[in-house]
Structure formats: structure tokens, C-alpha cells
C-alpha positions in Angstrom: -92.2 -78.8 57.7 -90.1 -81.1 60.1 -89.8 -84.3 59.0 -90.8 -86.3 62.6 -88.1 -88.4 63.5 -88.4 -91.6 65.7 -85.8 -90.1 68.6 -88.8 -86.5 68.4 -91.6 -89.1 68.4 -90.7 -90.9 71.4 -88.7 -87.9 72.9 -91.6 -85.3 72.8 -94.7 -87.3 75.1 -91.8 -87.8 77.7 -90.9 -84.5 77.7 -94.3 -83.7 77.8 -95.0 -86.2 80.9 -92.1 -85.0 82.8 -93.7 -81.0 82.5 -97.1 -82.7 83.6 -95.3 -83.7 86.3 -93.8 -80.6 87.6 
């Protein structure tokens, strides 16, 4: 299992956000 980085944790919800968006 990945170990969840802080640069994943606040990387994933804007990348996330940014597909919400589209």
C-alpha cells in the first residue's frame, strides 16, 4: 500500500476539483 504523501494529499482533491470542473 502507498504510503500518502503530503504533495498526494493536497495534490489529489485539486486534481479532482479541476475534473469537476471540466
Amino acid at each position: 500500500m502507498l504510503n500518502y504523501h503530503p504533495v498526494f494529499v493536497l495534490t489529489f482533491p485539486v486534481y479532482l476539483f479541476f475534473l469537476n470542473i471540466d
